[in-house]
BAMI-151243 format. One line per field, with one value per atom (N, C-alpha, C): residue number from 1; residue in one letter; atom name; x, y, z. Coordinates in pm, 1 decimal, m for minus. Example, Ala and Ser with C-alpha at 12.3 -4.5 7.8 and 13.67 -1.06 7.14 Angstrom:
! BAMI-151243
seq	c(1;1;1;2;2;2)
type	c(A;A;A;S;S;S)
atom	c(N;CA;C;N;CA;C)
xx	c(1319.0;1230.0;1320.0;1285.0;1367.0;1290.0)
yy	c(m569.0;m450.0;m330.0;m225.0;m106.0;3.0)
zz	c(780.0;780.0;780.0;708.0;714.0;787.0)
//
This chain:
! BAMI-151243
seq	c(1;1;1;2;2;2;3;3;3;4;4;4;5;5;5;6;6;6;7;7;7;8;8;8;9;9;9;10;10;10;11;11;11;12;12;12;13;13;13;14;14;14;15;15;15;16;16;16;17;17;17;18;18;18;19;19;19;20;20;20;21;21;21;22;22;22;23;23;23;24;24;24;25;25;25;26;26;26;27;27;27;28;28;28;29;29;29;30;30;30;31;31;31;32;32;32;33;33;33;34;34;34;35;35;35;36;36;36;37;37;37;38;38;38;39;39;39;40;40;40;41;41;41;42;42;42;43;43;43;44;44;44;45;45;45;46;46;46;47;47;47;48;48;48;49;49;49;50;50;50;51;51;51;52;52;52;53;53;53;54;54;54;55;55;55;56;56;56;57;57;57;58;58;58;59;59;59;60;60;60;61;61;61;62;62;62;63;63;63;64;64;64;65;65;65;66;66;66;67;67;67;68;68;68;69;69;69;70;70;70;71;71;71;72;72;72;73;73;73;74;74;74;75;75;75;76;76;76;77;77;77;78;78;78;79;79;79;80;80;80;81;81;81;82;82;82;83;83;83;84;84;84;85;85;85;86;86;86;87;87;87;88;88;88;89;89;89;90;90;90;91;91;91;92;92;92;93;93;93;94;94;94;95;95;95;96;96;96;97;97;97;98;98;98;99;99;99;100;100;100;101;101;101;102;102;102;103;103;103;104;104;104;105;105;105;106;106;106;107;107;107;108;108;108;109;109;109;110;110;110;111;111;111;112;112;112;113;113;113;114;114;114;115;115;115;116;116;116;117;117;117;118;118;118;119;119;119;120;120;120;121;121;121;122;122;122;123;123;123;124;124;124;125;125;125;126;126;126)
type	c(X;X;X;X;X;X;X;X;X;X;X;X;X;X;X;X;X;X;X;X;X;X;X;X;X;X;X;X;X;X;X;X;X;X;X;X;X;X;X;X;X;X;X;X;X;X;X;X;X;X;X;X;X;X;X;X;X;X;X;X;X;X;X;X;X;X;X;X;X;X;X;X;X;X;X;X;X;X;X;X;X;X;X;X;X;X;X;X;X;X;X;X;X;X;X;X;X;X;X;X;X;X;X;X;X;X;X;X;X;X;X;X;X;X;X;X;X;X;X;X;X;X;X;X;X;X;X;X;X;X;X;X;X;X;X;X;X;X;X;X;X;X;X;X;X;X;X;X;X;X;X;X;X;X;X;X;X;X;X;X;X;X;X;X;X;X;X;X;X;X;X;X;X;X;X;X;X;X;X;X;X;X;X;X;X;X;X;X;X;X;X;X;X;X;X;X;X;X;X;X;X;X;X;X;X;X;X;X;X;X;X;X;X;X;X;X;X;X;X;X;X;X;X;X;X;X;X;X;X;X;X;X;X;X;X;X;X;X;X;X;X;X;X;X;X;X;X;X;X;X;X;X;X;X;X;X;X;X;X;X;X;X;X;X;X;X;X;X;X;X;X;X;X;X;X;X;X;X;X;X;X;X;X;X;X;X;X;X;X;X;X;X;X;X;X;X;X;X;X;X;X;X;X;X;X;X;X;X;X;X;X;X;X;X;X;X;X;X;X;X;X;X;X;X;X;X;X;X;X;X;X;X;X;X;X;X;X;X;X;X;X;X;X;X;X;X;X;X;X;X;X;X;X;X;X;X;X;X;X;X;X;X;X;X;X;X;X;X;X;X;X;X;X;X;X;X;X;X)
atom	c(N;CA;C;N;CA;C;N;CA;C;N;CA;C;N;CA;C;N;CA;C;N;CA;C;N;CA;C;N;CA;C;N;CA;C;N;CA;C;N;CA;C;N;CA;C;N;CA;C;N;CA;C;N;CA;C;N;CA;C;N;CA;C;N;CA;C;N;CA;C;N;CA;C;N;CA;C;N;CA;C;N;CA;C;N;CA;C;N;CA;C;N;CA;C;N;CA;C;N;CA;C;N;CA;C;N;CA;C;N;CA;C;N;CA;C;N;CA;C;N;CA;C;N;CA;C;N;CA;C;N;CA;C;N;CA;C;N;CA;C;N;CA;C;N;CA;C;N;CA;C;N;CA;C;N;CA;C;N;CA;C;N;CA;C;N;CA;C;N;CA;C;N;CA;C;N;CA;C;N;CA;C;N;CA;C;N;CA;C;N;CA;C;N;CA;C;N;CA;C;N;CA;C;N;CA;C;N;CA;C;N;CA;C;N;CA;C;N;CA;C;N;CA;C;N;CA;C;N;CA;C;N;CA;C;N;CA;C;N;CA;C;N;CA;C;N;CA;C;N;CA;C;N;CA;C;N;CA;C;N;CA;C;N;CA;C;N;CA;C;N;CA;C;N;CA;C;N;CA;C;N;CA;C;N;CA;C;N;CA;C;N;CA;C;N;CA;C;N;CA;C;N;CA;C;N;CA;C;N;CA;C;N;CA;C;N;CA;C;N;CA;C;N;CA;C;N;CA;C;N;CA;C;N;CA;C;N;CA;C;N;CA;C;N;CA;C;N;CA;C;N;CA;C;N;CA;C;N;CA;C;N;CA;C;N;CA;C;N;CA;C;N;CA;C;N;CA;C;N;CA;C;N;CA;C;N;CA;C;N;CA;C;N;CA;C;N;CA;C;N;CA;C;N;CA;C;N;CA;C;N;CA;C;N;CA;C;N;CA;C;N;CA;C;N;CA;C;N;CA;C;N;CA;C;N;CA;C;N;CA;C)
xx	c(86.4;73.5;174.2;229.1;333.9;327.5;320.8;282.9;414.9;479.7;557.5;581.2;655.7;702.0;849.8;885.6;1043.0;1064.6;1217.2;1224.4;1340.4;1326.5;1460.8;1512.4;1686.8;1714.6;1850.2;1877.6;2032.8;2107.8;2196.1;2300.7;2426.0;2417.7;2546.1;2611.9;2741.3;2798.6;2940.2;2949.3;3064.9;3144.1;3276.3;3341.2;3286.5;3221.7;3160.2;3004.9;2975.3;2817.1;2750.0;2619.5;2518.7;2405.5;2321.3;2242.9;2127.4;2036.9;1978.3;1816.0;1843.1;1691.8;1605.5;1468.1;1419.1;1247.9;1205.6;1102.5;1088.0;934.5;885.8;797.6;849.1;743.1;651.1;542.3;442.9;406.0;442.7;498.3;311.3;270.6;143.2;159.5;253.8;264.1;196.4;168.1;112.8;196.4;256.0;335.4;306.3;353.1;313.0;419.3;388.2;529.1;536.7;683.7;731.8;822.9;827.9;935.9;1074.2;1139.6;1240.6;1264.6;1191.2;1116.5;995.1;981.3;838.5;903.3;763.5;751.6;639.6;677.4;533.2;539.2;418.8;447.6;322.4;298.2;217.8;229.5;199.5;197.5;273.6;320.3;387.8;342.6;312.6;284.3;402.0;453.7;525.7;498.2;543.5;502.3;583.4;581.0;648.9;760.7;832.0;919.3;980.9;1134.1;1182.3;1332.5;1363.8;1517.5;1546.8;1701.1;1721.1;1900.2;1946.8;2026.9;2142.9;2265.6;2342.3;2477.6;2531.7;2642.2;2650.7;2732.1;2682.3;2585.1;2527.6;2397.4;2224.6;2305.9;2211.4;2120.4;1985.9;1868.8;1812.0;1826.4;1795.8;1692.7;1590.5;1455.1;1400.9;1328.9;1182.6;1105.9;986.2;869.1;841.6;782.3;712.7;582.0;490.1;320.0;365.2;257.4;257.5;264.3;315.5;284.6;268.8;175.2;204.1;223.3;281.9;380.3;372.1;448.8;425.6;552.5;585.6;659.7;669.0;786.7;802.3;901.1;915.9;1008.4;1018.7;1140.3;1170.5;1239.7;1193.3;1276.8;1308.6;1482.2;1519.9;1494.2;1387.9;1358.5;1441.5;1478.9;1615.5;1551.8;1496.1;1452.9;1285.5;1225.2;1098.7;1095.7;1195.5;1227.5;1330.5;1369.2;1446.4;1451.3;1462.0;1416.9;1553.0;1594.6;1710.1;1629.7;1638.5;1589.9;1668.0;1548.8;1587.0;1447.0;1436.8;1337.1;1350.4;1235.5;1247.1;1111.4;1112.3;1045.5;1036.0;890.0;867.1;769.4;802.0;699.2;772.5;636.4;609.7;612.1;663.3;665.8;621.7;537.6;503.7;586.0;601.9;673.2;601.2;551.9;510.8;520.4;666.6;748.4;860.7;925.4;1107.4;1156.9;1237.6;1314.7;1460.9;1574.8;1663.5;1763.3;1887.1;2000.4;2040.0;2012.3;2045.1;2189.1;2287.5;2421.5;2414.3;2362.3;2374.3;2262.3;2296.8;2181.0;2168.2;2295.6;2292.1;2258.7;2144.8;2123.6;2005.4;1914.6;1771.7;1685.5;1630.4;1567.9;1427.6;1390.7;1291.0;1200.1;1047.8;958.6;862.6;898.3;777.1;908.8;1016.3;1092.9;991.5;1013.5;976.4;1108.6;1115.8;1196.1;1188.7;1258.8;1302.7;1396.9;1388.6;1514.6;1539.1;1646.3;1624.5;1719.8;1681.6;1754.9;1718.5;1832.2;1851.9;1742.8;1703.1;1597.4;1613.3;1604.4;1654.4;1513.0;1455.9;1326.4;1343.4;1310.2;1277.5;1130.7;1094.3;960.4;969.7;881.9;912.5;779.0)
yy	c(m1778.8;m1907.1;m2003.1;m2095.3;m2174.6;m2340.8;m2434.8;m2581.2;m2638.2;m2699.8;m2797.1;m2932.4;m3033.4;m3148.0;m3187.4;m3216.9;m3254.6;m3400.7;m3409.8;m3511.6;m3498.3;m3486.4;m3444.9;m3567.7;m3585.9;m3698.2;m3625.7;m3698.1;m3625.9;m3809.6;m3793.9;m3908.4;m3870.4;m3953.3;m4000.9;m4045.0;m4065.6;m4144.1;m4189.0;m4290.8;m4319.5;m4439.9;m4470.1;m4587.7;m4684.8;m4731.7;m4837.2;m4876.7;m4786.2;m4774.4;m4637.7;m4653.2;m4515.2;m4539.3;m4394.5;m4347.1;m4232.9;m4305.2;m4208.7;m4220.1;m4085.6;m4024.2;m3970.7;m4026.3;m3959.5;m3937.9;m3825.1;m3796.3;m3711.8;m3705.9;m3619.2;m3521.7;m3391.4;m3262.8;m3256.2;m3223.1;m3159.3;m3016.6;m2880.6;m2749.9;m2666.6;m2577.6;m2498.2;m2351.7;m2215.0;m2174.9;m2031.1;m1925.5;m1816.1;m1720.6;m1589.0;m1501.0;m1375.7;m1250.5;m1103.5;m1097.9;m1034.9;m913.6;m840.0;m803.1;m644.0;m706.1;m578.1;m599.4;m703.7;m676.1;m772.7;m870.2;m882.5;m942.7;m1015.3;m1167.8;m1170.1;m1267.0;m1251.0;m1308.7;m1383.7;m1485.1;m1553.9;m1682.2;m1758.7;m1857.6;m1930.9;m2090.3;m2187.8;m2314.9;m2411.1;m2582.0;m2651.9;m2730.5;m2886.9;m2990.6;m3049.5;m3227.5;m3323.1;m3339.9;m3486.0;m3625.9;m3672.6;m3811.9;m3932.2;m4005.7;m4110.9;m4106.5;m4027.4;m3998.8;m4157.1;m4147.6;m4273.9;m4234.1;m4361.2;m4317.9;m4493.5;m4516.2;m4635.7;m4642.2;m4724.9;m4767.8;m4880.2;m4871.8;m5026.8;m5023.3;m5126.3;m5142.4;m5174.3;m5130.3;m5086.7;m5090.0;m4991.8;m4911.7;m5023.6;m5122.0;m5193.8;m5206.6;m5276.5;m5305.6;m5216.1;m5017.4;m4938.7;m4897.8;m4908.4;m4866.8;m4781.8;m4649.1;m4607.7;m4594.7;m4548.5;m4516.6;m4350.8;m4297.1;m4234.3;m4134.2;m4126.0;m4067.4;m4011.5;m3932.3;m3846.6;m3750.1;m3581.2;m3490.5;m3328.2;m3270.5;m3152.2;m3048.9;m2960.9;m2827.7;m2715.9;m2614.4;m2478.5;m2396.2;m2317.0;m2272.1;m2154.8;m2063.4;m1929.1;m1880.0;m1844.8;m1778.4;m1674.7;m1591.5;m1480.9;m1513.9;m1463.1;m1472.1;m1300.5;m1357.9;m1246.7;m1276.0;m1201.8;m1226.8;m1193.1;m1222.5;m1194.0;m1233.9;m1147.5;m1098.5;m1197.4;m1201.0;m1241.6;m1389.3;m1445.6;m1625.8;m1657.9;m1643.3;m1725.1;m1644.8;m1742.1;m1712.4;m1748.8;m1643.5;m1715.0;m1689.6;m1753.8;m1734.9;m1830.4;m1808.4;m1876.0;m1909.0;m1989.2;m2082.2;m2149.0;m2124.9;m2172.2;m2301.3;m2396.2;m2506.0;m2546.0;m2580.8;m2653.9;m2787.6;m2872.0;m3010.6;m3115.6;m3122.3;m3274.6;m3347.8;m3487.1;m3602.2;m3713.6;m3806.7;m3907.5;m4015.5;m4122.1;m4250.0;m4333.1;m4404.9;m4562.7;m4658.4;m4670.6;m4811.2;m4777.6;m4813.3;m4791.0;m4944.6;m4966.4;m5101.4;m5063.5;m5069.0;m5059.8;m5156.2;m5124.5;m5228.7;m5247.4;m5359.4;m5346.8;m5317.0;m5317.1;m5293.7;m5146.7;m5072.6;m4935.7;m4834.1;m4887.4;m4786.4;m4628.7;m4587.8;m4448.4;m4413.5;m4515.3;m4465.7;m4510.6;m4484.9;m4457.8;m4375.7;m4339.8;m4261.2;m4147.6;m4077.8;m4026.2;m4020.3;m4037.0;m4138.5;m4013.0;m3873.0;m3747.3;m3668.3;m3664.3;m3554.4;m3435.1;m3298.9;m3178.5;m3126.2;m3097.0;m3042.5;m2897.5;m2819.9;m2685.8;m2664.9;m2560.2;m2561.4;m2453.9;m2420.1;m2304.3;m2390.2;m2346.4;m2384.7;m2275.2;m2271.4;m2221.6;m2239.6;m2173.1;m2251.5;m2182.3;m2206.3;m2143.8;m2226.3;m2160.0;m2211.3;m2096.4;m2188.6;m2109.2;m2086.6;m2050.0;m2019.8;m2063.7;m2111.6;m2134.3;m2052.5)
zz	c(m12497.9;m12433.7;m12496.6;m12426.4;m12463.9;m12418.0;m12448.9;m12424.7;m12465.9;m12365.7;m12430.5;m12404.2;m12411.5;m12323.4;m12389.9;m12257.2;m12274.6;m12214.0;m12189.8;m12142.7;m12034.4;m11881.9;m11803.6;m11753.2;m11766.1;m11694.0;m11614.0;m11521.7;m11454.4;m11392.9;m11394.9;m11394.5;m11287.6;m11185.7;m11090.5;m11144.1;m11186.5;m11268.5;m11146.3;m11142.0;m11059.9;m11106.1;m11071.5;m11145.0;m11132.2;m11038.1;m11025.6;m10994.1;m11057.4;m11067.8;m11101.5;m11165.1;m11157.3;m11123.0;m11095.2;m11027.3;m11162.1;m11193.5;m11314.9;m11261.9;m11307.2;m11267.3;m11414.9;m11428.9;m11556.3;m11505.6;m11621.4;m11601.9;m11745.3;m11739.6;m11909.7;m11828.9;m11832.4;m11802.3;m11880.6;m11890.4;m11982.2;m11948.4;m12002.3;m11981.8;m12025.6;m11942.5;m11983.2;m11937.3;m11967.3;m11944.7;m12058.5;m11969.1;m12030.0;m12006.0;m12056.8;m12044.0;m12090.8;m12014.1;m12080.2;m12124.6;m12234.6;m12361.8;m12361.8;m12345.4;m12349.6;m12470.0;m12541.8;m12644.7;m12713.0;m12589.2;m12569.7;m12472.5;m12389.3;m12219.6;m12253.7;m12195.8;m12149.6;m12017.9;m11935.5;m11771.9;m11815.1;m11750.1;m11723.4;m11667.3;m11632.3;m11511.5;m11563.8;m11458.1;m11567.3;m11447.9;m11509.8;m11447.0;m11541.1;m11439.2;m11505.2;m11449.6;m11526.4;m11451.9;m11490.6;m11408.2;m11438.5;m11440.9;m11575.2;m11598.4;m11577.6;m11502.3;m11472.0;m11461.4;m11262.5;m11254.6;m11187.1;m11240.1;m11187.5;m11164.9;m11075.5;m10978.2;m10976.9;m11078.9;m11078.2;m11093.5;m11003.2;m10991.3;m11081.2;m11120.5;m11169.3;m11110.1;m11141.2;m11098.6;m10949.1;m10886.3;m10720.3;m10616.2;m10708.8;m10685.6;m10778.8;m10813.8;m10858.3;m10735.1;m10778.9;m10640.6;m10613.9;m10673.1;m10624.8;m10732.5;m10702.3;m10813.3;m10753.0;m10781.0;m10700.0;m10827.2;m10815.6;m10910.2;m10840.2;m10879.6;m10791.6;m10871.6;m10802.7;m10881.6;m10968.3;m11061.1;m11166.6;m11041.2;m11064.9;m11008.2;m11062.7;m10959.6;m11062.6;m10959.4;m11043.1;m10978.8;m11052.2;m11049.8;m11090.5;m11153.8;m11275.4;m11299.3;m11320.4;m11338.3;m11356.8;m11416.4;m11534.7;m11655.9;m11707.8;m11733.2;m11742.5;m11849.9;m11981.9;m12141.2;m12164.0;m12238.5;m12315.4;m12488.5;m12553.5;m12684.6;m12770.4;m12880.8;m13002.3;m13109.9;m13211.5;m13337.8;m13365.2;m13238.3;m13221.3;m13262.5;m13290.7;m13291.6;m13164.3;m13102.9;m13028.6;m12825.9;m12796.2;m12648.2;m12538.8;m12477.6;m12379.8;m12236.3;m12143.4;m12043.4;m11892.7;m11817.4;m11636.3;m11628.3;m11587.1;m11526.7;m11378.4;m11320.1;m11155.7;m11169.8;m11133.4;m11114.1;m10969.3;m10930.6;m10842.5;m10820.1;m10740.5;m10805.4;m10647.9;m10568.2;m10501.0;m10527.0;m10529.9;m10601.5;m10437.7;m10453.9;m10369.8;m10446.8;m10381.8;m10401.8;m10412.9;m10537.3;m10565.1;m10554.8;m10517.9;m10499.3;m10417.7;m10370.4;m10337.4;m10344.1;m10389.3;m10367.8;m10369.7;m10273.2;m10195.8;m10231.9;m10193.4;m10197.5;m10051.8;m9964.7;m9823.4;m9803.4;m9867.8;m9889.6;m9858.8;m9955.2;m9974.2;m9870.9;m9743.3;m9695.7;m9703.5;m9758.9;m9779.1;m9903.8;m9990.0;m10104.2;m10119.6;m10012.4;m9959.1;m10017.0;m10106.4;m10137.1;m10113.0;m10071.8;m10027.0;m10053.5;m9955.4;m9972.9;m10038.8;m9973.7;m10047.9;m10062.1;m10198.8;m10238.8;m10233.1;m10172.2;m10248.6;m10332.0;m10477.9;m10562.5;m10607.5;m10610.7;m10706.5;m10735.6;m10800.9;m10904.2;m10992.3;m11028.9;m11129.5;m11263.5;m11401.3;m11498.7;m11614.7;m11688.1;m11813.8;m11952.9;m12023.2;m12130.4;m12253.2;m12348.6;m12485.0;m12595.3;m12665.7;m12706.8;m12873.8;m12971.9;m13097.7;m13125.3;m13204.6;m13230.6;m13422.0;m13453.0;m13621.7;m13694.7)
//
């Protein structure tokens, strides 16, 4: 069994403005072992996902609920401390707020994102 929490953010970055997105997973996942392999899959809840705008792109805020979703990971183990792996994530997010830049109507944000994803994960054990 494995528990974690992180903190994910991703960034638009443009000359004249950005676009940043943040959120804190809280990770509950259980996994079978094979030797050098484990699989295993779990929940995430996300905590106070947010989508905010400057520069430009200032005026552009959302909030959106806590939500929770589901994950699934496939680790390659290396000398029973260290973990390389792929991770697939999925997670609904509802919208709390939206506040808009009437300028920027193409930077509208969506009122029920559904998200997935796959990413990389590297984890020690102490």
């Amino acid at each position: 069994m494995e528990l974690s929490a992180s903190y994910k953010f991703s960034t638009i970055a443009a000359q004249n403005g950005d676009i940043d997105w943040n959120v804190l997973p809280l990770d509950a996942l259980v996994f079978y072992r094979m030797p050098n392999v484990r699989l295993g899959g779990g929940l995430t809840y996300h905590l106070g996902p947010t989508l905010s705008g400057s520069g430009a792109a200032s005026g552009l805020n959302a909030k959106y609920d806590d939500a929770l979703g589901f994950v699934l990971q496939a680790d390659y183990v290396l000398r029973n401390r260290f973990n390389f792996g792929l991770r697939y994530t999925s997670v609904n997010y509802k919208a709390n707020s939206i506040q808009t830049n009437p300028a920027l109507a193409a930077t509208t944000p969506a009122q029920n994102p559904k998200t997935s994803g796959f990413g990389f994960v590297f984890s020690m054990s102490f």
